[in-house]
DRENVO-235770 format. One line per 4 residues: number of its first residue (from 0); their letters; for each residue x, y, z of C-alpha. Coordinates in Angstrom, 3 decimals. Layout:
<recs>
NUM = A = X,Y,Z  ...
</recs>
This chain:
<recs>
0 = XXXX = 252.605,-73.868,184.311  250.118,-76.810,184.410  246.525,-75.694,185.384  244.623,-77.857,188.135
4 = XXXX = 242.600,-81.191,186.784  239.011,-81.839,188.539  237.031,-84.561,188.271  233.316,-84.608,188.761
8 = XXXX = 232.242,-88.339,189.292  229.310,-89.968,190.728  226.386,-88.049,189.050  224.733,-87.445,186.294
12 = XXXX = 226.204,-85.696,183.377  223.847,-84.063,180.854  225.621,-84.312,177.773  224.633,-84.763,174.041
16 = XXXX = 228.066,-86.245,173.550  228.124,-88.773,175.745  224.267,-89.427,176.902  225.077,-92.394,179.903
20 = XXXX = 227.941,-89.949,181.203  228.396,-90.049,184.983  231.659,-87.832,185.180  233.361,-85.024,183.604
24 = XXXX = 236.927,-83.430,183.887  238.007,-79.951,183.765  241.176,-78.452,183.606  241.765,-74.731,184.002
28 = XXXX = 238.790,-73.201,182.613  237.973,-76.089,180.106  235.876,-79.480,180.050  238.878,-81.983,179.573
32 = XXXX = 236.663,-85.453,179.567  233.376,-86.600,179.949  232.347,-89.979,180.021  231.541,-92.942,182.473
36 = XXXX = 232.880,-93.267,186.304  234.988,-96.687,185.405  236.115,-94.886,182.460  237.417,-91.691,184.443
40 = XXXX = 241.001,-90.578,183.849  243.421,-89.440,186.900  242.959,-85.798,188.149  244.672,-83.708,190.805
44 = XXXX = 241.484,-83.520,192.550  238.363,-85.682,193.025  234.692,-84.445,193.634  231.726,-86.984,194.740
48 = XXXX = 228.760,-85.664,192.958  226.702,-88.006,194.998  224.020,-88.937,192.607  223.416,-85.616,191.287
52 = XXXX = 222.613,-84.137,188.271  224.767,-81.592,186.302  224.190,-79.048,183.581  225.261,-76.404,181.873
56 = XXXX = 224.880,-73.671,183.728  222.226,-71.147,183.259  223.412,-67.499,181.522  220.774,-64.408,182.055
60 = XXXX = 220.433,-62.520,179.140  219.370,-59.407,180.394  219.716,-58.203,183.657  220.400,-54.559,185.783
64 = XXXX = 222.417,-55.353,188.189  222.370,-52.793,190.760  218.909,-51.935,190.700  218.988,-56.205,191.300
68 = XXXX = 220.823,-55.440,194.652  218.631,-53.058,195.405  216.314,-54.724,195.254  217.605,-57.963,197.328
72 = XXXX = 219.428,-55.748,199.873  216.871,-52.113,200.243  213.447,-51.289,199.743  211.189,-53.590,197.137
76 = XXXX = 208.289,-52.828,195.988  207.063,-55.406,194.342  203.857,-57.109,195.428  202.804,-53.803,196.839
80 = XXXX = 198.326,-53.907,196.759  197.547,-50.179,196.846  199.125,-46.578,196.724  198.872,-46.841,200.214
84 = XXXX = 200.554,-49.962,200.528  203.431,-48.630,198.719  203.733,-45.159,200.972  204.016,-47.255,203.749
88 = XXXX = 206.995,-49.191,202.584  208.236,-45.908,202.390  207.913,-44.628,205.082  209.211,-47.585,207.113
92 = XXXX = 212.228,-47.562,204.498  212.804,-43.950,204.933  212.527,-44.185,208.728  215.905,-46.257,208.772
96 = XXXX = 218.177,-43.927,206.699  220.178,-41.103,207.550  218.606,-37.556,206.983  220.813,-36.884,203.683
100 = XXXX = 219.964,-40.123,202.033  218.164,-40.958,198.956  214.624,-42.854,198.662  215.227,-44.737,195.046
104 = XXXX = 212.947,-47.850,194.297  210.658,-49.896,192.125  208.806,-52.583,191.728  204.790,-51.223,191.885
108 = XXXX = 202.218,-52.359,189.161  199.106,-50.931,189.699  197.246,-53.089,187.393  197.256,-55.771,190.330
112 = XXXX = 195.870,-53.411,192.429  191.516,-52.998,193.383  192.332,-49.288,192.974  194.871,-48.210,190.117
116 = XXXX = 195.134,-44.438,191.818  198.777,-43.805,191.913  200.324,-41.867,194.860  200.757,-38.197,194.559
120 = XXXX = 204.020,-36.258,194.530  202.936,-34.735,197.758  202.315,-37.950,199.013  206.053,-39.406,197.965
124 = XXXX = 207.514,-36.332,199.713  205.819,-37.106,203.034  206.384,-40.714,203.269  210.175,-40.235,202.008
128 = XXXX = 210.681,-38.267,204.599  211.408,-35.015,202.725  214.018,-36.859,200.807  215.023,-36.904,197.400
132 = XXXX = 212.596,-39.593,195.997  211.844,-41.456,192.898  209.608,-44.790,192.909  209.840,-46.496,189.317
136 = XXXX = 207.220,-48.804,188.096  207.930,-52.829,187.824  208.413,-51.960,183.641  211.281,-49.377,184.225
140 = XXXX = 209.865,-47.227,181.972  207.503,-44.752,184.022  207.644,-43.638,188.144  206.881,-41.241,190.412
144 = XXXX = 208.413,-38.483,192.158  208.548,-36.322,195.531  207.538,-33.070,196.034  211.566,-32.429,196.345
148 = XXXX = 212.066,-33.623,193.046  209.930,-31.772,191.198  210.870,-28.702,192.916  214.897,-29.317,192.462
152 = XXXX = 214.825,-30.211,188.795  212.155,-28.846,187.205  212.871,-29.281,183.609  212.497,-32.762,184.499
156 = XXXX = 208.674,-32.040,184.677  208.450,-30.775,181.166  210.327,-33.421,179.140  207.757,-35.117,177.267
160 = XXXX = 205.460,-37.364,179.121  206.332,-35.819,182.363  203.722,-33.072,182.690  202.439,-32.247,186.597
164 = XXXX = 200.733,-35.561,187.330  201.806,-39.048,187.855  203.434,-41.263,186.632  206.501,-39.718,185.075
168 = XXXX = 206.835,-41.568,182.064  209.380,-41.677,178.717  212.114,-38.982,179.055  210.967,-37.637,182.121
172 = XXXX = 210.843,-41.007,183.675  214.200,-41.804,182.601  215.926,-38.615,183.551  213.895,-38.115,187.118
176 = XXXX = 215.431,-41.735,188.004  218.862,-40.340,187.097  219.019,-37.293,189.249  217.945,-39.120,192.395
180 = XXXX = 220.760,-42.118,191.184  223.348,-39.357,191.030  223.757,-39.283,194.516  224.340,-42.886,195.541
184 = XXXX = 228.301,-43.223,195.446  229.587,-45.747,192.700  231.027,-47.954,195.522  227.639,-48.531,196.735
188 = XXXX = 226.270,-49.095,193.888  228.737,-51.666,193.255  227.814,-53.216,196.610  224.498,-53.826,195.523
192 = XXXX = 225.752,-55.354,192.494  227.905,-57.816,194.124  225.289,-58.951,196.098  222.868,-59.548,192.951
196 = XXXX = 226.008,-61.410,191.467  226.109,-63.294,194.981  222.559,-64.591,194.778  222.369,-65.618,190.635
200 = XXXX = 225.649,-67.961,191.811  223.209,-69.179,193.909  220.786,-70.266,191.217  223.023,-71.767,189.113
204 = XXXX = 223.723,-68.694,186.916  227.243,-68.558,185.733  227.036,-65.641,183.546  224.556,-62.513,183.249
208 = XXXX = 224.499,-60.019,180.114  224.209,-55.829,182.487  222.334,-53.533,180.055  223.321,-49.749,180.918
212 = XXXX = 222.196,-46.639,179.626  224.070,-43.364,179.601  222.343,-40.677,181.325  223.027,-36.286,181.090
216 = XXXX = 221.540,-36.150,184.886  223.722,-39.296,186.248  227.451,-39.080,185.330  228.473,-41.898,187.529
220 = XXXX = 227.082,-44.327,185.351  230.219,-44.160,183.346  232.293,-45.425,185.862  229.534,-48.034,187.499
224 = XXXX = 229.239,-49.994,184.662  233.011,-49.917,184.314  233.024,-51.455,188.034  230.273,-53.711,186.836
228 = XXXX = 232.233,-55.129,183.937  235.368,-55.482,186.831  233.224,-57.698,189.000  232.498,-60.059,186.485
232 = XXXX = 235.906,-60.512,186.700  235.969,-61.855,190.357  236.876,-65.414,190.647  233.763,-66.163,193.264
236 = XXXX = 230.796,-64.423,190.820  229.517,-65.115,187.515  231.116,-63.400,184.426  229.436,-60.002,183.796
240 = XXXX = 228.801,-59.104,179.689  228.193,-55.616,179.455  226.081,-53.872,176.535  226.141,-49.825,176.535
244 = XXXX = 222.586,-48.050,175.552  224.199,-45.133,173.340  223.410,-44.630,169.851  225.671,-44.526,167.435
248 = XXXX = 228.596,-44.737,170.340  230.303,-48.183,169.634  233.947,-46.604,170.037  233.087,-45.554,173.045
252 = XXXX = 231.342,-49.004,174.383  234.336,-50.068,173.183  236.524,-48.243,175.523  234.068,-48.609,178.844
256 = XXXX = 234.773,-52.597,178.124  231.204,-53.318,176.349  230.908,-56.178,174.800  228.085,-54.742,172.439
260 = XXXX = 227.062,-51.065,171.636  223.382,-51.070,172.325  220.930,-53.984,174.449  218.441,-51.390,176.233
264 = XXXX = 218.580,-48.761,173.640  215.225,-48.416,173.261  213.308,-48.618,170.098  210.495,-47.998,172.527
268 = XXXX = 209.611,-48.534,176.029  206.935,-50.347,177.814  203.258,-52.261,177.151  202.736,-51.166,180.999
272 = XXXX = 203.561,-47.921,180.939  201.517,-47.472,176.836  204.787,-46.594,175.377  205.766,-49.703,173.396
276 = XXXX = 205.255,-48.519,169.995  202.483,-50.366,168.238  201.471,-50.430,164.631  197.393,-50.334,165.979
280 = XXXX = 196.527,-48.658,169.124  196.189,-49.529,172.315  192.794,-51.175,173.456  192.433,-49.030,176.901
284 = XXXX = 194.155,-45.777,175.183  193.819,-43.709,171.910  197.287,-43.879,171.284  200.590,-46.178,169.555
288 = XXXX = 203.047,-45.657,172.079  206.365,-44.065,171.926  208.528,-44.536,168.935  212.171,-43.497,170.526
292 = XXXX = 214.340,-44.609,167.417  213.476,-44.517,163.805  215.148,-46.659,160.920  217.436,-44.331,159.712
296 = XXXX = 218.834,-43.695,163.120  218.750,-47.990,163.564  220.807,-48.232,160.375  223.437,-45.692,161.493
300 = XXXX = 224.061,-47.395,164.865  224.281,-50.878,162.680  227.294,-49.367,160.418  228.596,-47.595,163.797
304 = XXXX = 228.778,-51.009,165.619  229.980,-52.874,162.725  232.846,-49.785,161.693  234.141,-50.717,165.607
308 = XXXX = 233.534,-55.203,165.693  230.539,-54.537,168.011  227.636,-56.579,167.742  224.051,-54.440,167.928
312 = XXXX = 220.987,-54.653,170.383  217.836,-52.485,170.309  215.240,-52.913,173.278  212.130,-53.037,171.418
316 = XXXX = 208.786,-54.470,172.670  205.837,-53.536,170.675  205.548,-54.600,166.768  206.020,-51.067,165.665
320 = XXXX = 209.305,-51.150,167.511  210.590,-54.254,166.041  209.236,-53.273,162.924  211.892,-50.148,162.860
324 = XXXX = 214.389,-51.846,163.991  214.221,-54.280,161.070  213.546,-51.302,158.427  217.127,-50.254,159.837
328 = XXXX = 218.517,-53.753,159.144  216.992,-53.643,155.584  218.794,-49.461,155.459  222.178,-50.923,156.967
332 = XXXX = 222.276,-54.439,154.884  223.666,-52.592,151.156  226.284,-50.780,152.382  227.705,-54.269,154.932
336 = XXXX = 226.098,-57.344,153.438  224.041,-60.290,154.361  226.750,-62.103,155.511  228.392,-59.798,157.546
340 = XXXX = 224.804,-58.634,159.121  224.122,-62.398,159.813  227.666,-62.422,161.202  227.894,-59.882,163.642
344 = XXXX = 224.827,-61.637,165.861  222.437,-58.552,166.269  219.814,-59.345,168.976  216.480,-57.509,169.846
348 = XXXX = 215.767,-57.525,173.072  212.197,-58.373,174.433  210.255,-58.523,171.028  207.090,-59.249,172.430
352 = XXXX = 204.525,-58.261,169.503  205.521,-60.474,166.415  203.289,-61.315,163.133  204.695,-64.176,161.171
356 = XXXX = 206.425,-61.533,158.446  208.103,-59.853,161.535  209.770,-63.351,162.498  210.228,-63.927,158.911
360 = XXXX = 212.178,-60.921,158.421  214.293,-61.676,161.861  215.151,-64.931,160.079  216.772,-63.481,157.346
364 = XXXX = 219.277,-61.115,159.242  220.303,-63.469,161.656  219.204,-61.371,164.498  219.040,-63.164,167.635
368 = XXXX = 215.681,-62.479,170.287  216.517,-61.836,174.129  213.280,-62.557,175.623  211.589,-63.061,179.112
372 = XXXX = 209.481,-65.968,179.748  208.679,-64.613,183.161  206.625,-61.595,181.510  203.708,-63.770,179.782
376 = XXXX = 203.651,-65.665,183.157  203.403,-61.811,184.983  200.910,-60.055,182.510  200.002,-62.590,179.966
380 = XXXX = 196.674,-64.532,179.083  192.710,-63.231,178.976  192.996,-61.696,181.993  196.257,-59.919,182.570
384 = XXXX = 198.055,-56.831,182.023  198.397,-57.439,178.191  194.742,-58.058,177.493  193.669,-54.694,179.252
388 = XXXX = 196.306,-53.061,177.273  195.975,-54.717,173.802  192.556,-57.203,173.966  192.722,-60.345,174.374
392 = XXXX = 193.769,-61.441,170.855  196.824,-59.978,170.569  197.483,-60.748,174.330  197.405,-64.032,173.341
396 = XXXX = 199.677,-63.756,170.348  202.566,-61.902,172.648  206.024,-63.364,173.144  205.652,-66.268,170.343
400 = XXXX = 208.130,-68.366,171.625  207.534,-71.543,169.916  206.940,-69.004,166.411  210.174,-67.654,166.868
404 = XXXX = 212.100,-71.158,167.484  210.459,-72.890,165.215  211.451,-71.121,162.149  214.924,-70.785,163.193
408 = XXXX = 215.101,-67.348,165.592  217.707,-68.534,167.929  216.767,-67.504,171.711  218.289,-65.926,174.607
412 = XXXX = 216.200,-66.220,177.946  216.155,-63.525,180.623  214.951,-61.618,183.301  215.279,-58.199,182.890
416 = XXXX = 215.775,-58.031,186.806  214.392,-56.264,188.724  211.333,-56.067,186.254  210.787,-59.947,186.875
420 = XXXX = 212.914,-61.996,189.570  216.395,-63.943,188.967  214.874,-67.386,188.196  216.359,-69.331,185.463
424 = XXXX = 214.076,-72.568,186.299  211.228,-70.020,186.876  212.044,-68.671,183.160  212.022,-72.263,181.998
428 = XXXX = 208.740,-73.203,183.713  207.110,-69.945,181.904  208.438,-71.235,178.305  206.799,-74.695,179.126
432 = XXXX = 203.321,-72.688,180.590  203.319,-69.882,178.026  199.303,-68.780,178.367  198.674,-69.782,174.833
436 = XXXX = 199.275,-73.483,174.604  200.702,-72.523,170.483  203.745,-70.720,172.130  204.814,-73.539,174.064
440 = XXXX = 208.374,-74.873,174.120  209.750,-77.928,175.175  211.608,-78.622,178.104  215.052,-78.883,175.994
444 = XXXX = 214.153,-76.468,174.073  213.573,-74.064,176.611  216.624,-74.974,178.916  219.218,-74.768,175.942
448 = XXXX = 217.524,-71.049,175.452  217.967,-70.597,179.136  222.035,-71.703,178.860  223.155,-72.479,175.467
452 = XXXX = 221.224,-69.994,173.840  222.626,-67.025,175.898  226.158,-67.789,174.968  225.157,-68.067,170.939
456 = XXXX = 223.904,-64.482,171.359  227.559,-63.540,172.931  228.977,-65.017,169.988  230.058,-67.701,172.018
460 = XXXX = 229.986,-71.287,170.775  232.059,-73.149,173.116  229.934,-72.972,176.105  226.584,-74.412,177.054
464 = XXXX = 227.089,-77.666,176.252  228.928,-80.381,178.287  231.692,-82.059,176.312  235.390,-81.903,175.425
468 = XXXX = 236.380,-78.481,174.882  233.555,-76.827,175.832  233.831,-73.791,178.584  233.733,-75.014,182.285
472 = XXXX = 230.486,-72.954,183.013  228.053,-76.060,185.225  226.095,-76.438,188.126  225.031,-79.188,189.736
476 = XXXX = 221.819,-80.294,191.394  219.916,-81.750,194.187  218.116,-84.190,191.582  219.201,-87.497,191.250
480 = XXXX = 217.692,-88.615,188.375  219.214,-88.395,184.827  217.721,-86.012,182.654  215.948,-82.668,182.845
484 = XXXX = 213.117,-81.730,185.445  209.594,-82.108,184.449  208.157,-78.686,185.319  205.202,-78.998,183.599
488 = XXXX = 203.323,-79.113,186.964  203.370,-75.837,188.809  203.528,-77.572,191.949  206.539,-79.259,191.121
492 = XXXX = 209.414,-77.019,193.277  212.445,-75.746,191.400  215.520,-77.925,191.351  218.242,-76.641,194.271
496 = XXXX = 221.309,-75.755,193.403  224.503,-77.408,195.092  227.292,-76.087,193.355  227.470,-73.529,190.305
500 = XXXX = 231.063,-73.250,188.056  231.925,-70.538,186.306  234.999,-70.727,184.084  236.098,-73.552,186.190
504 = XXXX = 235.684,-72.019,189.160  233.387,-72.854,192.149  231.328,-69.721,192.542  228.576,-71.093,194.766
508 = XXX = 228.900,-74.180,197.032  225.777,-74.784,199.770  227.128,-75.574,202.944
</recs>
């Protein structure tokens, strides 16, 4: 059976193959041709790009995609100014659900706010409604509870950092999140998905990399990222690459339909939340962080992965995080060799705090870095969230983009939404505007780490790039001059997207 022929003519193609290109072919799920208009073969069907410019489309790295939809469809709080701010969200949230509903959120930093006071659990409970309640900060990696909560689970209370005071963080903060998730039905959790699926097909995003992590106090999440994995199979959304968070559980990932055993299984946690693991303590707090994995256990989820053809990924922020997580390599690199370490594509994701021997040592296994441009623009510089936490020196040295890249680290950009926004332009802008003018990228540079680069940490090389034989994955947009957007200036708006392909398929078309 012959698969349908396209041809895109009338714009402008971005291709390294064929630099003047004005048109390109598919067929099925596959770049056929690319070339000039007068040069275009025959095709079952014709489209007028009308001037416009096409790229690969963008791939996001790292993304949660129901607490995404939640996000887009529910109650946000991000941008929130004050505790009090946030309770009222809440309350006018909780005022529109039914009485045996859940109040589940995020979003809040208080290090934007005049006051940092946090809400109390007392406070939660009333605005909520009385409802089970959990409101996670904008890291992920610390919240705070209701009243109802505390009172229904309280173990919960005693894990670790959770003690009887806000925030939950750590353990706590990852189990309290959990028991108020358990009660939102997979279907609707899938819902929310589809609609953060809907809206990256929007931006141009034709695939997105879901990081889950198993949970004792949520055993839905089993089946939701099963369904997660399913809708990346939908013809009208972009392709869905699942990584499980389970040590030492690759058989397993295997069988839920991962594509890698690991991605947020955290090394540490958060520079927000002081549990990114550092090797010298923090600047506002006598302490290193959280350390959640040590080499040895590292090493045994590298042989796990590698016993099952999984690839690795370890969430791990601070530099005593990545530092583990590299000890493990060195553990795990006897017993399966350089090459096949090199091989297999291991990625940490985030790596935020890097010294030169750090990179050096990332280098030389192969491991590819997931990172977020969008968090130096958030909390970087002199003045931000990282220099209260860490001074400004080593504010300034966090998320070395142009360090990594320049001596070889391949990168994979990101948002880690809902921590930052889906915003594949925005993440390129942040590259070009990193607050220290030494981690700077280029434009290309930072777009092929925005597309190409996302498939090369897949382990796929035939997409990203528009020539014969390359994956059908573009989008096209409402630019109509050749070449990439200068971003440089902030007040430059983001290019529009018209249309966004995904395996050959139109997944977004404006009206």
């Amino acid at each position: 059976m012959s698969l349908q022929t396209t041809l895109w003519r009338g714009g402008h193609v971005l291709s390294a193959s064929s630099p003047a290109a004005t048109a390109l072919r598919t067929e099925g799920d596959r770049i056929t041709w690319v070339g000039r208009d007068a040069d275009a073969p025959a095709a079952d069907r014709t489209v007028d790009l009308e001037q416009c410019l096409v790229t690969p489309a963008f791939v996001d790295s790292h993304v949660h995609l129901t607490g995404t939809g939640a996000a887009l469809t529910g109650l946000d709080l991000a941008g929130t100014t004050s505790a009090a701010d946030v309770l009222d969200r809440v309350a006018a949230h909780a005022a529109t659900l039914p009485a045996d509903a859940v109040v589940l959120a995020g979003g809040w930093d208080e290090t934007t706010w005049d006051d940092p006071t946090l809400p109390g659990y007392d406070e939660v409970d009333r605005a909520a409604g009385g409802r089970l309640a959990y409101l996670s900060r904008v890291c992920g990696h610390a919240g705070i509870p209701g009243n109802r909560l505390d009172a229904e689970h309280p173990e919960i209370a005693l894990l670790e950092y959770g003690l009887f005071k806000p925030p939950y963080r750590r353990m706590a903060h990852r189990a309290a999140r959990a028991a108020v998730a358990r009660a939102v039905p997979v279907h609707q959790r899938l819902d929310k998905a589809r609609a953060a699926l809907a809206h990256a097909a929007t931006l141009g995003i034709a695939a997105v990399a879901e990081h889950s992590v198993p949970n004792a106090f949520d055993d839905l999440i089993e089946p939701e990222f099963q369904g997660l994995t399913a809708l990346g199979t939908d013809e009208g959304l972009p392709a869905v690459h699942g990584w499980w968070g389970e040590l030492a559980a690759a058989e397993k990932a295997r069988d839920l339909g991962a594509h890698g055993c690991g991605g947020d299984l955290s090394a540490d946690g958060s520079l927000g939340a002081r549990t990114a693991y550092l090797r010298t303590p923090y600047a506002d707090a006598d302490t290193l962080g959280a350390q959640y994995l040590t080499a040895p256990d590292i090493a045994a989820h590298l042989l796990d992965c590698h016993a099952a053809g999984l690839s690795a990924a370890f969430h791990a922020i601070g530099d005593g995080a990545v530092e583990a997580v590299l000890d493990g390599l060195d553990l795990a690199e006897p017993r399966l060799g350089l090459d096949a370490v090199r091989h297999a594509r291991h990625r940490i994701e985030h790596a935020e705090l890097l010294d030169a021997a750090l990179i050096a040592r990332m280098v030389h296994h192969g491991v590819h870095a997931s990172v977020q441009p969008a968090f130096d623009a958030a909390w970087g510089g002199p003045d931000g969230m990282y220099a209260a936490r860490l001074g400004t020196e080593r504010a300034l040295a966090a998320n070395p983009l142009a360090g990594l890249a320049g001596v070889g680290v391949p990168l994979a950009f990101g948002s880690d939404s809902p921590v930052t926004a889906l915003d594949p332009w925005g993440g390129v802008r942040a590259a070009l505007a990193h607050r220290n003018p030494l981690s700077r990228l280029s434009t290309a540079a930072a777009f092929s780490a925005a597309t190409r680069g996302g498939w090369r940490a897949l382990g796929i090389d035939d997409a990203g790039a528009l020539a014969p034989g390359t994956r059908a994955d573009f989008a096209v947009w409402d630019l109509t001059a050749p070449g990439l957007p200068d971003l440089s200036d902030p007040r430059t708006p983001p290019p529009a997207c018209r249309t966004t392909v995904s395996r050959g398929r139109v997944i977004h078309q404006r009206s």
